[in-house]
N, C-alpha and C positions, 0 to 999 in steps of 0.2 A: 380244546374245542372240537366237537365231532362236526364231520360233514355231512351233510345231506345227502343220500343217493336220491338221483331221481325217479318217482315213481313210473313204472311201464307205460301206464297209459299220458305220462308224460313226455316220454319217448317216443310213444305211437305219434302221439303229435304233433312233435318235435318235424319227424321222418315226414308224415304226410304233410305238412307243410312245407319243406324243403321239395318234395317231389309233386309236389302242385306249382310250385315256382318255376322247379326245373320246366315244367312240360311246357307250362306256358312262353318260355324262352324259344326254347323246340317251335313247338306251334307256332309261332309268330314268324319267324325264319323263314320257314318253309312256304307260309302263304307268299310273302312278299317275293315276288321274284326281282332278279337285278333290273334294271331299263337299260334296254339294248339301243346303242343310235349306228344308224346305219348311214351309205355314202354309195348311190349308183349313179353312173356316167351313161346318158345315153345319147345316141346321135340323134342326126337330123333326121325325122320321116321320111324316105323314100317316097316317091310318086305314087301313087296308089295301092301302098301300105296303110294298116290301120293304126299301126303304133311306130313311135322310133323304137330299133334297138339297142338292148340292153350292152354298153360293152366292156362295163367292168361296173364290180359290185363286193362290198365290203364292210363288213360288221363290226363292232367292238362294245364291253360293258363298259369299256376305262370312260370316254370321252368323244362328243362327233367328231374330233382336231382325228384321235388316231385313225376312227373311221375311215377319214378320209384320205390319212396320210395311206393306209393300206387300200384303199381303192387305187389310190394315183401308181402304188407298187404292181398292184395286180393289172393297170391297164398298161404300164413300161411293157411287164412282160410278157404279155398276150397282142398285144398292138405291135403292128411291123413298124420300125423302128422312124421311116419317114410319116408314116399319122400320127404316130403318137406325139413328134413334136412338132407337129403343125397346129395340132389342136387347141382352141382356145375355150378352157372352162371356161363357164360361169354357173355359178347357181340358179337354178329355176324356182325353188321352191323346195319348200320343210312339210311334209308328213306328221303328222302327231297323232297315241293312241287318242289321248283324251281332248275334252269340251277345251280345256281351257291350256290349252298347246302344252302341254304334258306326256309323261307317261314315254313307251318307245318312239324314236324317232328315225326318219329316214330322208336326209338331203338329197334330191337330185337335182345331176349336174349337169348340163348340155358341152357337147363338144364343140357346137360349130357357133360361138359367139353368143352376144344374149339374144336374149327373144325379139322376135320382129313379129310383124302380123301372120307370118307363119306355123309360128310356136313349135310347140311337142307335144307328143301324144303319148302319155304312159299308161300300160295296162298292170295298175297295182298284182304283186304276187298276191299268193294264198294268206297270207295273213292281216295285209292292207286292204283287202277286199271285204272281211269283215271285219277292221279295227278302225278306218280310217275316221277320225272325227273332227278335228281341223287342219287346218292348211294355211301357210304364209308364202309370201309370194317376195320379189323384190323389187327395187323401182322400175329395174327393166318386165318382170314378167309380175303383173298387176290382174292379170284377169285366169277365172279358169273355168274351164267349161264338163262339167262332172258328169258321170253316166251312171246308172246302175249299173249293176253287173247281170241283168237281165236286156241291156240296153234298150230300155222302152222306155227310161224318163232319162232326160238331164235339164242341169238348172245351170247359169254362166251367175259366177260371182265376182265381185272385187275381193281382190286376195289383200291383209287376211281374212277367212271365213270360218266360223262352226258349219258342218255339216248336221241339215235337219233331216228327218224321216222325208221321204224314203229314200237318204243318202245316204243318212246317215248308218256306220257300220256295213254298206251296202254297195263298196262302189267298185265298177269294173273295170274303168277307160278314165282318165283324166287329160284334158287338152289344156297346157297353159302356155297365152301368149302376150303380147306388150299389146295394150288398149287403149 
């Protein structure tokens, strides 16, 4: 019994189908980036400061758990050794790119106990300023008071909230406190 070779333009086919698959694998990859969750520690607002400071901050693709485990590293070894074990985290609230609490995320944490009517004031970085789209809060800290980053509007929500126009993607200043 003879074999069939197959013909070239069977070949040609063969190849451009093969390398129409490949690309498409490629392509797809490359759009989707990893989701980053992040984990920042900030104190209490000073007295006539506009924000608390920031006093440790730490990122990871793996999980928010290592986020955080490497924020708690990075505030050991940057904090003098009496604040840092004085300090009592708590979470204030969750960050999210997307509508529907998605996408990257960024926990921040308060050092000085949970929120009272005093709250915290964060000024999202360069990328939460235009990413920020909702926000969850905890039983302690339930209210937030959002600002554009033009600080000519803010709206006070119960937390959790979507952010709408013109907040939304938009924001400069966050205040969240127990309500």
């Amino acid at each position: 019994m003879k074999s069939k070779k197959p013909t070239p333009a069977l070949v040609a086919l063969t190849a451009a189908f093969l390398v129409s698959i490949s690309g498409y694998a490629s392509a797809t990859e490359s759009i989707e980036d990893p989701v980053e969750y992040c984990a920042i520690l900030v104190g209490k607002t000073p007295n006539g400061a506009i924000t608390s400071p920031v006093l440790a901050r730490a990122c990871s693709q793996e999980s928010p758990r290592q986020a955080l485990e490497e924020m708690e590293a990075k505030a050991e070894r940057t904090l003098p050794a009496q604040v840092y074990k004085s300090l009592d985290r708590v979470r204030l609230m969750t960050w999210f790119e997307d509508a529907n609490y998605g996408g990257n995320t960024t926990e921040i944490y308060g050092d000085d106990g949970p929120c009272d009517t005093g709250g915290y004031r964060v000024e999202p970085d360069w990328f939460w300023k235009v990413n920020l789209t909702s926000v969850t809060g905890t039983d302690a800290c339930d209210v937030g008071r959002f600002y554009t980053q033009q600080l000519d509007h803010s709206e006070t929500r119960r937390l959790p909230t979507h952010l709408y126009p013109p907040l939304n993607d938009n924001v400069g200043l966050v205040r969240v406190w127990n309500g």
